[in-house]
C-alpha positions in Angstrom: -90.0 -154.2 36.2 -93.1 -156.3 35.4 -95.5 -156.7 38.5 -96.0 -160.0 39.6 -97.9 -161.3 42.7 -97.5 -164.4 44.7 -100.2 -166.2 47.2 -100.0 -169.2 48.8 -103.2 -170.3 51.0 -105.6 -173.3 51.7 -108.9 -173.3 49.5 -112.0 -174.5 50.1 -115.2 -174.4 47.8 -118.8 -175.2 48.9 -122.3 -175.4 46.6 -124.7 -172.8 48.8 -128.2 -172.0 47.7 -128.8 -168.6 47.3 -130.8 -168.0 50.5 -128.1 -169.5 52.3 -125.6 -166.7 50.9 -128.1 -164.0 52.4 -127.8 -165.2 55.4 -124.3 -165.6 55.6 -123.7 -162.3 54.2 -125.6 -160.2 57.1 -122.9 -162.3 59.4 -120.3 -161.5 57.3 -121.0 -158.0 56.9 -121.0 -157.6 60.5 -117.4 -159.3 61.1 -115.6 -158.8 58.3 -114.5 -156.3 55.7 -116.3 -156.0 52.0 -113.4 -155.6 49.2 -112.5 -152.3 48.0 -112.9 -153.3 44.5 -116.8 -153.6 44.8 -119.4 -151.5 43.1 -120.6 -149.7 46.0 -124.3 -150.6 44.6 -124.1 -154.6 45.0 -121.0 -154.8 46.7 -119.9 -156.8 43.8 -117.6 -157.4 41.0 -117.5 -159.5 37.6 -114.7 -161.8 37.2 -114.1 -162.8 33.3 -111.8 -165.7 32.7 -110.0 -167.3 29.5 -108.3 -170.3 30.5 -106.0 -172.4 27.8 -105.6 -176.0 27.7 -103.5 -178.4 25.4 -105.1 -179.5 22.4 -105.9 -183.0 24.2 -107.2 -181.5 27.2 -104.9 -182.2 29.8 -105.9 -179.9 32.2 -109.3 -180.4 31.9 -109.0 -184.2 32.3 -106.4 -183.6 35.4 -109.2 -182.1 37.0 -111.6 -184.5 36.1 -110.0 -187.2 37.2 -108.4 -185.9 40.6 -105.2 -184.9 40.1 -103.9 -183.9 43.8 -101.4 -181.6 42.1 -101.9 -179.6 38.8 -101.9 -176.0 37.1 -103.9 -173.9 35.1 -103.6 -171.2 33.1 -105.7 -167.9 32.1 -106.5 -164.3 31.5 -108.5 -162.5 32.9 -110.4 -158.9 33.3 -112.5 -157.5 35.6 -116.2 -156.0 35.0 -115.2 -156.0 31.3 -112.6 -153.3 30.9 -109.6 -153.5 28.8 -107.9 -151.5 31.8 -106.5 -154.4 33.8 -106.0 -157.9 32.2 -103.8 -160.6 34.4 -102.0 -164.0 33.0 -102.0 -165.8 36.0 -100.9 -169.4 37.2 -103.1 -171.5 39.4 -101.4 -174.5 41.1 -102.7 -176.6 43.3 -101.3 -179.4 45.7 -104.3 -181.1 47.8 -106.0 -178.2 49.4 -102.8 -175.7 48.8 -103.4 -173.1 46.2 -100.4 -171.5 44.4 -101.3 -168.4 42.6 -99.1 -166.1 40.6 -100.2 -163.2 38.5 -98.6 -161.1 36.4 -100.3 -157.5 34.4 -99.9 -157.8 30.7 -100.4 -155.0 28.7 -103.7 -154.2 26.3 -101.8 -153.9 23.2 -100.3 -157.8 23.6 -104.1 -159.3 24.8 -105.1 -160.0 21.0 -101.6 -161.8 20.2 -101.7 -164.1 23.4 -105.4 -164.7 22.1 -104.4 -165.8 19.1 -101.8 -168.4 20.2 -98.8 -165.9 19.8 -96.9 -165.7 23.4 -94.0 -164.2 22.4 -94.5 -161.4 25.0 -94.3 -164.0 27.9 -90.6 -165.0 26.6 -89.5 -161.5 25.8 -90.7 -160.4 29.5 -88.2 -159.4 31.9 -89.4 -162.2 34.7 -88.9 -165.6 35.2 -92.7 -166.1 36.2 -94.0 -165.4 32.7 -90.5 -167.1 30.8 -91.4 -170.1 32.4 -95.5 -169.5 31.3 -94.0 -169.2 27.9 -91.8 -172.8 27.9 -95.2 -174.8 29.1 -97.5 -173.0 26.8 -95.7 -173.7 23.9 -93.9 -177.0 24.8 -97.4 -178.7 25.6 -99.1 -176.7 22.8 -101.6 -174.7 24.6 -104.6 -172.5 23.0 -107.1 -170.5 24.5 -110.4 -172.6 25.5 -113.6 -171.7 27.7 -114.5 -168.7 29.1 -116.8 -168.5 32.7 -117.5 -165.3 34.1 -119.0 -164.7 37.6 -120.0 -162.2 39.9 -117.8 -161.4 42.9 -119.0 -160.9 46.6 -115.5 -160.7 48.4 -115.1 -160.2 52.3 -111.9 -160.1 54.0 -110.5 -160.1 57.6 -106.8 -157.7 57.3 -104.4 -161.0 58.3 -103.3 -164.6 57.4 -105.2 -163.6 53.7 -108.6 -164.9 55.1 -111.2 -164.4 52.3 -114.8 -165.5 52.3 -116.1 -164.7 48.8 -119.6 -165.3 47.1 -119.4 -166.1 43.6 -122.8 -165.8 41.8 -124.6 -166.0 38.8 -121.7 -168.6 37.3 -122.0 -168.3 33.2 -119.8 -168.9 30.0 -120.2 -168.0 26.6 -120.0 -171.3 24.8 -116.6 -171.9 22.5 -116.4 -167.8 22.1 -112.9 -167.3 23.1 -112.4 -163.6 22.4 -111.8 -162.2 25.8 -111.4 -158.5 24.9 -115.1 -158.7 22.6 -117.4 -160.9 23.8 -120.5 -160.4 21.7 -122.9 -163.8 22.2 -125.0 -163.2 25.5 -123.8 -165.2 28.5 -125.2 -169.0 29.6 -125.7 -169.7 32.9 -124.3 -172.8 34.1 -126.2 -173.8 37.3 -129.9 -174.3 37.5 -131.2 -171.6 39.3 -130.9 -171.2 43.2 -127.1 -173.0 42.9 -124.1 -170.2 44.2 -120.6 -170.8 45.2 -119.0 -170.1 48.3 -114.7 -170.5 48.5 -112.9 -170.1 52.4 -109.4 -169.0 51.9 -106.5 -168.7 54.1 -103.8 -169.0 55.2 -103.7 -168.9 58.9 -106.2 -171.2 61.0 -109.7 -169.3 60.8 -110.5 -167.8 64.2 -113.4 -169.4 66.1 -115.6 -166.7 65.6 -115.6 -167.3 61.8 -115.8 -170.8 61.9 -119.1 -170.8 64.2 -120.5 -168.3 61.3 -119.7 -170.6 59.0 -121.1 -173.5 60.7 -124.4 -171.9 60.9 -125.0 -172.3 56.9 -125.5 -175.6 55.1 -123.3 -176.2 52.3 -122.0 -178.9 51.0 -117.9 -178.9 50.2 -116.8 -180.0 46.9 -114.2 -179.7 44.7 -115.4 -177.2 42.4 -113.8 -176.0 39.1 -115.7 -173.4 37.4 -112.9 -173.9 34.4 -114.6 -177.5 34.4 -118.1 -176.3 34.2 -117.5 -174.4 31.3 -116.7 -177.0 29.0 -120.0 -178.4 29.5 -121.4 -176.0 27.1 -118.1 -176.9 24.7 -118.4 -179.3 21.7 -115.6 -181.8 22.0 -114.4 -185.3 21.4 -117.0 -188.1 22.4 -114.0 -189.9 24.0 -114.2 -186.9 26.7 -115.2 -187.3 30.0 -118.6 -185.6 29.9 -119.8 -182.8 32.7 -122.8 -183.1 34.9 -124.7 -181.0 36.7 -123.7 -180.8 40.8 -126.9 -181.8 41.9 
């Protein structure tokens, strides 16, 4: 049966500069555990994500306009191999996150790329079923692309994750997920990183005074928003602005 994977936590995102996530990380390193999946040479991994939105941007403008409950959707592959692509949900209720992921094999990427989700209805799950009715009833297509680099740390209970993502970049209106072939374009002006605090438990004290020792400044970041500001669209849209 298909795999599909299920977390519910609270989710917190915070602009850091990227002194600030050199200090935190000798703390970090110290108290908490680095994710397996790392490169053991950076201790890092690239995160490449395709998210779809209706053809009058109704996720996007959700966002924008602070929705307290919405949903995305996307693909996405890790450090650029074909070996491991997810369709995955991401709902969100105030500071809740919902996210459910499901493996989709290579040989159906290209259709789902092109608009053709029959896969998700033919699947034997309800998860990816119901993916297919929304897709297709609210006419979604595949959008922007942003791509990070991954700096994970976990504590093993109540899915606390602290996680670094760096060097946030997209690739314009390329949507080809499986052959990227324009270079990348940052998104922040140099200097600008993002940290996210998940969990699902209260954080221990210990973490929280770690945390406190860094100045950061919380916001509700979307890095599926950012990417559009590189994205030719209709001069009606609500336009995207640099954080700072």
């Amino acid at each position: 049966m298909q795999r599909i994977d299920n977390l519910i936590r609270q989710e917190f995102k915070f602009y850091v500069t990227t002194s600030s996530v050199a200090e935190l990380r000798s703390y970090l390193k110290e108290i908490m555990e680095l994710d397996e999946n790392a490169d053991t040479k950076n201790s890092q991994y690239t995160i490449t994500s395709l998210y779809f939105d209706t053809p009058n941007e109704d996720d996007f403008e959700d966002k924008v306009d602070g929705l307290k409950s919405r949903e995305k959707f996307r693909l996405r592959v890790y450090d650029h191999k074909d070996s491991l692509v997810k369709f995955e949900s991401k709902r969100r209720v105030e500071t809740a996150i919902n996210k459910t992921s499901a493996i989709i094999p290579r040989e159906e990427v290209d259709q789902i790329l092109k608009g053709n989700y029959k896969y998700l209805l033919e699947s034997k799950n309800d998860f990816l079923k119901m993916s297919y009715a929304k897709l297709i009833s609210n006419g979604y297509k595949p959008k922007v692309i942003v791509e990070y680099d991954r700096e994970a740390y976990f504590l093993p209970y109540g899915n606390i994750r602290i996680t670094f993502d760096l060097n946030l970049r997209t690739y314009n209106s390329e949507i080809d997920l499986m052959n990227l072939v324009s270079p990348s374009i940052p998104i922040f002006e140099d200097n600008l990183q993002i940290l996210e605090v998940k969990h699902s438990i209260p954080l221990p004290s210990h973490l929280k005074l770690v945390l406190s020792k860094i100045p950061a400044a919380r916001n509700a970041i979307s890095k599926f928003v950012l990417g559009h500001k590189y994205i030719e669209s209709s001069a009606y849209r609500d336009q995207v602005t640099s954080p700072f």
